[in-house]
C-alpha positions in Angstrom: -95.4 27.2 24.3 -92.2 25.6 24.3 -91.4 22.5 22.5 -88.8 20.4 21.9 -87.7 18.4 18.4 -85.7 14.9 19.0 -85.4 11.8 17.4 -87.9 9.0 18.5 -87.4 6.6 20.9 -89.0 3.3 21.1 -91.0 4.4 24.1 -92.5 6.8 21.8 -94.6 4.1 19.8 -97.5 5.0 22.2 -97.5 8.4 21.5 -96.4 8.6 18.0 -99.4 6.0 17.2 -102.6 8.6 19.1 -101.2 11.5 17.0 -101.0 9.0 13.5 -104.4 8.5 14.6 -105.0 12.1 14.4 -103.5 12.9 11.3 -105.8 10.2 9.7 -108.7 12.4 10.8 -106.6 15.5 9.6 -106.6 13.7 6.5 -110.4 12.8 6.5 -110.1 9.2 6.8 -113.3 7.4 8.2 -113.6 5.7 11.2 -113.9 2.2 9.8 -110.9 2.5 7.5 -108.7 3.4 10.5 -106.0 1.1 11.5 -106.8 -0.4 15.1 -104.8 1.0 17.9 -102.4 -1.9 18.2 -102.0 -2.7 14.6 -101.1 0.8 14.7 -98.3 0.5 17.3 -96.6 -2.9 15.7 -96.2 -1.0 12.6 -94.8 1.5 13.4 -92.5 -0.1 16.2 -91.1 -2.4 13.0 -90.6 0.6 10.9 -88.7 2.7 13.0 -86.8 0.6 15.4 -87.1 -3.4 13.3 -84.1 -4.7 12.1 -83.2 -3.3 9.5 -85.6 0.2 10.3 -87.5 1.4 7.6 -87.5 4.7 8.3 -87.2 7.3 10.9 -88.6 9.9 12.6 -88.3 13.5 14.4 -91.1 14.5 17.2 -92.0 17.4 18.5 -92.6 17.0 22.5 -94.7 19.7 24.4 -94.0 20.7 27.8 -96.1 17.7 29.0 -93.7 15.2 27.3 -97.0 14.2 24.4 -96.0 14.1 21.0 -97.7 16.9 19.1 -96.0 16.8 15.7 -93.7 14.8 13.8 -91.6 14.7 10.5 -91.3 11.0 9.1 -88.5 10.4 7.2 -86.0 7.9 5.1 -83.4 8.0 2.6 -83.6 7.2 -1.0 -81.0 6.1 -3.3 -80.0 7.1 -6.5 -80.9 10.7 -7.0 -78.7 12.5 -8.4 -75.7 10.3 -9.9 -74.8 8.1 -7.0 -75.9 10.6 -4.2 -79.2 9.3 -1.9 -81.9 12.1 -0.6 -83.7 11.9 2.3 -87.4 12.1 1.7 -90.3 13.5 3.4 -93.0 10.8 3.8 -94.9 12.8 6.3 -95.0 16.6 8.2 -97.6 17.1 10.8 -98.1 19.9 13.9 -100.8 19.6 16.1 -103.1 22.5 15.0 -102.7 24.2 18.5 -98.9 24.9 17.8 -99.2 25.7 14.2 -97.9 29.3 12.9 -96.0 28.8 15.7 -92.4 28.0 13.9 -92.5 24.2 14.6 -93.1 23.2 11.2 -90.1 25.5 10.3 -88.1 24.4 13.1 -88.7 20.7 11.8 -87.7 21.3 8.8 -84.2 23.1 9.5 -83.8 19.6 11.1 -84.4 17.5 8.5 -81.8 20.1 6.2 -79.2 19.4 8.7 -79.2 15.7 9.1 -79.1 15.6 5.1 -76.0 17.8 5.5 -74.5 15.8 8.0 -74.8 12.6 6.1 -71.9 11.9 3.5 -73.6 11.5 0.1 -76.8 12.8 0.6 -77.5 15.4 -2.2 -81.3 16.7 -1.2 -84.3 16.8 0.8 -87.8 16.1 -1.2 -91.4 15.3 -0.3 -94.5 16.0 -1.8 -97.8 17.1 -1.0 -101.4 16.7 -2.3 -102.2 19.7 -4.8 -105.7 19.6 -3.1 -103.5 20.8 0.0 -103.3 24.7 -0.1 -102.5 25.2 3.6 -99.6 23.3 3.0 -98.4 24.5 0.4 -98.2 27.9 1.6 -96.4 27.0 4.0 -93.9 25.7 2.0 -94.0 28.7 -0.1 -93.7 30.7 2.9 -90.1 28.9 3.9 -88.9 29.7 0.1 -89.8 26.6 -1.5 -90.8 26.3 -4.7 -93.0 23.7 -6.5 -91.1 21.2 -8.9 -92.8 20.5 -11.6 -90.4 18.3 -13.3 -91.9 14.7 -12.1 -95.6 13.0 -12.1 -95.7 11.1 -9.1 -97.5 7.3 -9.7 -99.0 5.0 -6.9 -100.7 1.4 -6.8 -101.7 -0.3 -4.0 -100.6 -3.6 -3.1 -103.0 -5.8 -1.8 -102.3 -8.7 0.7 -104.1 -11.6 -0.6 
């Protein structure tokens, strides 16, 4: 199957919130805790395309036009000294296209819009150690675990 890997596009919100959907389920969230549909779309039309955007994000488009995968992304500053990275929040191919090279392909994009930005030192992300499918496929694209860093997460709730 062919695919193609762009930016998104605010007519994307649609598409971009069905496949969120699916990687809650991916994910093994439960129906109830599932953010409704429309919910769904506000947020993520305010984080990609609000003033100022809070991230941004590549999609994979089949040869129907549906979004089937998608690498979230924003930068991060400091890393290194002064430099910023851009960081992974989220990777996710449509299990029909997977050991396909999409995930790959996404990737080599990511590397080269951190290359093409001045001051941008690195590309990290994470993923769950509970994850192993992932992270072979890491492993399989020459990446190695960093063990350097404990990551740390609270919620904040909205009272």
């Amino acid at each position: 199957m062919t695919v193609r890997i762009r930016p998104a596009e605010k007519s994307d919100v649609r598409g971009m919130a069905e496949l969120i959907e699916e990687i809650e389920r991916f994910y093994g969230t439960a129906d109830a805790d599932i953010q409704p549909f429309d919910e769904r779309q506000d947020q993520i039309e305010g984080a990609l395309f609000g003033s100022p955007p809070l991230a941004s994000a590549l999609l994979v488009e089949d040869e129907a036009g549906d979004v089937v995968g998608l690498a979230a992304y924003s930068f991060l500053w400091p890393s290194a000294g002064s430099t910023h990275s851009l960081f992974l929040k989220e990777l996710y191919v449509r299990d029909t296209l997977r050991r396909q090279g999409v995930g790959e392909r996404l990737m080599n994009e990511l590397r080269a819009i951190a290359a093409a930005r001045p001051g941008c030192s690195r590309v990290e992300w994470m993923t769950d150690r509970v994850n192993p499918g992932a992270r072979a496929f890491y492993k399989s694209l020459g990446f190695a675990e960093f063990d350097g860093k404990i990551v740390y997460r609270v919620e904040i709730s909205k009272t």
